[in-house]
C-alpha positions in Angstrom: 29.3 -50.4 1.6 32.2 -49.3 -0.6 32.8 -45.6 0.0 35.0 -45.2 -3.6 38.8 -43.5 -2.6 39.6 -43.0 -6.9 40.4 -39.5 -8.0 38.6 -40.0 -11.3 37.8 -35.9 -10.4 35.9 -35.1 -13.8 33.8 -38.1 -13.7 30.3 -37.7 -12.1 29.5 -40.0 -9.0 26.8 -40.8 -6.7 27.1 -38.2 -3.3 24.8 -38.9 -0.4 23.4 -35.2 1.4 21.6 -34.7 4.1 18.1 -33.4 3.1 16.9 -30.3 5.2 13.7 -30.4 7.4 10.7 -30.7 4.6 12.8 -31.7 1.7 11.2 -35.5 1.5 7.6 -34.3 1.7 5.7 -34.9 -1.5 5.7 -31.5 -3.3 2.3 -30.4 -4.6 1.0 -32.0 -8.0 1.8 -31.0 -11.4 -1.4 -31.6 -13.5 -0.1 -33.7 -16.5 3.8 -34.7 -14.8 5.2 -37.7 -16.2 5.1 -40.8 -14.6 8.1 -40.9 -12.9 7.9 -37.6 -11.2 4.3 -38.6 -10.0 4.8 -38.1 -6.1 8.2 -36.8 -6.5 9.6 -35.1 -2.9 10.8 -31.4 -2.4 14.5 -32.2 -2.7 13.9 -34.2 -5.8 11.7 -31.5 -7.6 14.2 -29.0 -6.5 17.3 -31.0 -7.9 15.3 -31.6 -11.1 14.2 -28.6 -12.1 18.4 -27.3 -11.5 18.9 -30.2 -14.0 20.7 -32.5 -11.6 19.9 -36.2 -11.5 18.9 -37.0 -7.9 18.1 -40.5 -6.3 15.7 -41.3 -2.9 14.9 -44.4 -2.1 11.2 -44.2 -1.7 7.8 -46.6 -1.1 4.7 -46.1 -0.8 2.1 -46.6 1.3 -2.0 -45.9 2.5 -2.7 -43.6 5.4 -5.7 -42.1 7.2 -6.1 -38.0 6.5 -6.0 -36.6 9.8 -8.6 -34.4 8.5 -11.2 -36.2 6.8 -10.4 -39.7 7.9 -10.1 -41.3 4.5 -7.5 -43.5 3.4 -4.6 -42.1 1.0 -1.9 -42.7 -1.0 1.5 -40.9 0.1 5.1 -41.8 -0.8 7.6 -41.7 2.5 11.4 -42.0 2.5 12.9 -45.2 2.8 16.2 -43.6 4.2 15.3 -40.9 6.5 17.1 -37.6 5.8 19.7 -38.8 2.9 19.1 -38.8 -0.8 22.0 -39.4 -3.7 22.9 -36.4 -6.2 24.7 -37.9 -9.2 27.2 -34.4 -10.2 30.5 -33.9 -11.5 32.7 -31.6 -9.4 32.3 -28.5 -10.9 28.9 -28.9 -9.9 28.8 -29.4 -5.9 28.8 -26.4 -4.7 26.1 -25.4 -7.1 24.3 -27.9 -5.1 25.1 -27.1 -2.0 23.1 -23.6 -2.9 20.2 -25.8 -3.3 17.3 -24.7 -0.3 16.8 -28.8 0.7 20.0 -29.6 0.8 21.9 -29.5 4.4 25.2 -30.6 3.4 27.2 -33.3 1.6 28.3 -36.3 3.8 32.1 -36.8 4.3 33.7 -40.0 3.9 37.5 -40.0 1.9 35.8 -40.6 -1.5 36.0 -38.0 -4.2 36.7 -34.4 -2.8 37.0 -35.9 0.6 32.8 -36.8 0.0 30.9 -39.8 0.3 30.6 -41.3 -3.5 28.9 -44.0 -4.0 28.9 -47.1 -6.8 26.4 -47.4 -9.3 25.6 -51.0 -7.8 25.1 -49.8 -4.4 22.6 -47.5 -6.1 21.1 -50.3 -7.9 20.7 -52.3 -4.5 18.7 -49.3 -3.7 16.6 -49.3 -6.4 15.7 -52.8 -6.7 14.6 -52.7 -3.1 12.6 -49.6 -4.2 11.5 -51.4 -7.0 10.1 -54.4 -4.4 8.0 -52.4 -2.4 6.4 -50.3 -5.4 5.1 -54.0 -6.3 4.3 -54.5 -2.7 2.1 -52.0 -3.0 0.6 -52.2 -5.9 -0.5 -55.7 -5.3 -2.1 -54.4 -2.2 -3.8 -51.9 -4.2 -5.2 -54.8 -6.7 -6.4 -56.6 -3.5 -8.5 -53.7 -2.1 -8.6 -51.8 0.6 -8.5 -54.4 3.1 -5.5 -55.9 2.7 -4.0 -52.5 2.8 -5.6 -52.2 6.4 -4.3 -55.7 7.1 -0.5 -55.1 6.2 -0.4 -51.6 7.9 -1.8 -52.8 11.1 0.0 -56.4 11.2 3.2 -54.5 10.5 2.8 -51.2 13.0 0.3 -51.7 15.4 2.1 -54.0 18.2 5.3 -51.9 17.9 2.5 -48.3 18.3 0.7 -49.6 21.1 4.1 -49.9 23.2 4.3 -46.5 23.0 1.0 -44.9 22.9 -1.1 -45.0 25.8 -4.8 -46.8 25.2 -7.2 -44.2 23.0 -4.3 -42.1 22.0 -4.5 -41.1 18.4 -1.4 -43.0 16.7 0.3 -40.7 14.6 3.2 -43.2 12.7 6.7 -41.9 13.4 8.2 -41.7 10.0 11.7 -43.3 10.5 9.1 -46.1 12.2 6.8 -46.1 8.9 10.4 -46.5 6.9 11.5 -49.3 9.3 8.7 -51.2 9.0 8.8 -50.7 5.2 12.2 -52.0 4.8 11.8 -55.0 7.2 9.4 -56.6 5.1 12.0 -56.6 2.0 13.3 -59.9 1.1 16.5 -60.2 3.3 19.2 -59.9 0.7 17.7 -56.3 0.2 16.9 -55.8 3.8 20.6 -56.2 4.9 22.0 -54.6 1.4 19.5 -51.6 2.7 20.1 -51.5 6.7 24.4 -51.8 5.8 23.7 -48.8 3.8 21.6 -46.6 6.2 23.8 -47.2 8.7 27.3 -46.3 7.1 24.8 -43.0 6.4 24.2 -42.4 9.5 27.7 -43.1 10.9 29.0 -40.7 8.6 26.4 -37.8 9.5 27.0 -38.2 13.2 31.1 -37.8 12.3 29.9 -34.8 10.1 28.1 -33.1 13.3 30.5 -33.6 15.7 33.1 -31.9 13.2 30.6 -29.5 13.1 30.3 -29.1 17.0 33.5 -29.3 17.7 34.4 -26.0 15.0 31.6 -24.0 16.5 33.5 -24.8 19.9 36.8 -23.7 18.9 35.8 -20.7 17.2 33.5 -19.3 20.5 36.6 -20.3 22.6 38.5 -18.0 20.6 
């Protein structure tokens, strides 16, 4: 990952935020959306609908309603708790207003923020890209391969840590890790190098956090 250090201030760039608890549920369907806003998340509907452009890695996958026990469609995160806004500078803190977003991510890019390439954002897409065929040749198949692929790629790693006849409720960063491990490796590692320099950078961002609340009770 190449966390851009230019000053090109009035040029718009890719920022990674931190999505606030319930932003990457799938928000409730819009009879007659488009396409590409067909299982859109909270955070993405929100960012739309503000007219900013707004990238998170997604994939989907078929799971059991808890309810009714029937297999459905749902569309998960692929990196757990960040999505990319693509703004200009004038326009962060209107952002920043935004309910589902938590904060911006520091890193010593523009503004002191985390700004990201267009090709890292293309690595992202093409993996995203990978597992929407994934799954739609699943679909094609029927619904047992679906079963297959779920269980060959969650079960063993469930059953270490649910006791036997324990309903198995999929953690989601485990649903996500398990999505992105069956990528082809180039996109694996492009994908994993990227979530982790994430996460590096929001465990910097909370301890800057911690360490100001500190300071300021001490005073």
């Amino acid at each position: 990952m190449n966390i851009n250090s230019t000053k090109q201030f009035s040029a718009e760039s890719w920022y990674a935020i931190r999505v606030a608890p319930g932003g990457q549920k799938m928000a409730k369907a819009v009879p007659g959306a488009s396409e590409e806003r067909v299982g859109e998340a909270q955070i993405e509907r929100e960012c739309r609908e503000k007219g900013f452009a707004i990238f998170m890695p997604s994939f989907w996958t078929v799971v059991r309603h808890q309810r009714t026990n029937k297999l459905i469609e749902k569309r998960f995160p692929l990196l757990v708790g960040y999505a990319f806004v693509r703004v200009s500078g004038q326009d962060i803190d209107r952002v920043k207003q935004l309910n589902y977003v938590a904060y911006f991510l520091r890193g010593g890019g523009h503004y002191g923020l985390a700004s990201f390439g267009d090709q890292d954002i293309a690595q992202l897409y093409i993996a995203e890209l990978e597992k929407r065929q994934e799954h739609m040749t699943m679909k094609q198949n029927g619904e047992a391969d679906v079963r297959k692929h779920r269980r060959n790629a969650l079960h063993h790693q469930l059953g270490l840590i649910f006791p036997k006849g324990r309903r198995k409720r999929v953690p989601l960063r485990m649903l996500a890790s398990a999505a992105m491990n069956s990528l082809p490796t180039k996109a694996k590692k492009r994908c994993m190098s990227i979530l982790m320099e994430l996460e590096a950078l929001d465990k910097e961002e909370v301890a800057c956090n911690t360490n100001g609340l500190a300071l300021s009770s001490a005073a």
